[in-house]
Every structure is written in structure tokens, then in C-alpha cells.
C-alpha positions in Angstrom: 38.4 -6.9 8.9 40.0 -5.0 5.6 36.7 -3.4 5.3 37.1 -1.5 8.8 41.0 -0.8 8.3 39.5 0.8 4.2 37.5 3.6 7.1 41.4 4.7 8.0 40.5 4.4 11.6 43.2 5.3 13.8 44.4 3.4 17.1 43.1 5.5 20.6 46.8 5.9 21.6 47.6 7.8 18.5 44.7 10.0 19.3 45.5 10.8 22.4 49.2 12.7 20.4 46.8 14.6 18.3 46.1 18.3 19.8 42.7 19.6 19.8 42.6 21.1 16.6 43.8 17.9 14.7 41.1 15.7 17.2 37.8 18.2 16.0 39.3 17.2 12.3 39.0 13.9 12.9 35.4 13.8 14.5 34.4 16.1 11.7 35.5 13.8 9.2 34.2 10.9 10.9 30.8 12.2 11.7 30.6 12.8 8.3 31.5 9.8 7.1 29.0 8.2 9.9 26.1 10.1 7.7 27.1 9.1 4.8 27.1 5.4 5.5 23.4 5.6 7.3 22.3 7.4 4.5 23.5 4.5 2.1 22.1 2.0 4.8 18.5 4.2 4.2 18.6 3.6 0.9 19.9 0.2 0.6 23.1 0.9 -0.7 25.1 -0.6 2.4 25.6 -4.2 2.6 28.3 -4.1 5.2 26.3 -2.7 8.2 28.7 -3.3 10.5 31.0 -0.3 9.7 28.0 2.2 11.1 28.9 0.3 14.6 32.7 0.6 13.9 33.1 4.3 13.0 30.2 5.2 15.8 31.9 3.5 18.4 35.0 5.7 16.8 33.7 8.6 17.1 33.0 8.0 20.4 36.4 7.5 21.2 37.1 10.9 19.8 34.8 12.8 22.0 36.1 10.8 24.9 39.8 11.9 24.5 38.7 15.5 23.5 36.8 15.5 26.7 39.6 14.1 28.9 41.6 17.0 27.3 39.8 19.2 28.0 39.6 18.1 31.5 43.2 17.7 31.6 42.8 13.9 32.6 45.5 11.6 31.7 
């Protein structure tokens, strides 16, 4: 799996640390890098598809611990 540790993903627990302003970084820079690698997929570009499921499922996370902030869960 080097080619999902090259998207410099980090672990959930380490994102639940970050404050809010750090967390909106990171789902900026990962929706962006999402885009990027559907555009390349568009266009034939991508031959590892399986990072779009990675880095969506990533973001995910992201949006879930912002929301449980926000909340003031856990």
C-alpha cells in the first residue's frame, strides 16, 4: 500500500488533535486532491483507481470529526 501512504494520509486519532482551523485545511487539501485524481481518472491518466476510494473515504473521515466537534461529541 506505498501508493496510499505517497497521499500523506493521516491516522483518525491524529485528527481528532487537530483544531478546527487545521481540520478545514486538511479537507481543503484533500478535496482537492480528490478532483484532481477523478479528473486524471476522466482522462485516462489514473491507472491506480483505487486511491479515489482511499482519499474519499478520507475525507469523509474529516467531515465526521469536524462534525463531532462541532457537536462537542467525544
Amino acid at each position: 500500500m506505498k501508493e496510499i501512504k505517497d497521499l500523506k494520509l493521516q491516522e483518525i486519532g491524529k485528527l481528532r488533535e487537530l483544531n478546527e482551523k487545521d481540520l478545514k485545511a486538511e479537507l481543503t487539501k484533500s478535496s482537492k486532491n480528490l478532483y484532481v485524481l477523478r479528473m486524471k481518472k476522466e482522462l485516462g491518466e489514473l491507472k491506480q483507481t483505487h486511491l479515489i476510494k482511499a482519499l474519499r473515504r478520507y475525507t469523509a473521515q474529516i467531515r465526521t470529526v469536524s462534525t463531532s466537534k462541532w457537536f462537542n461529541i467525544g
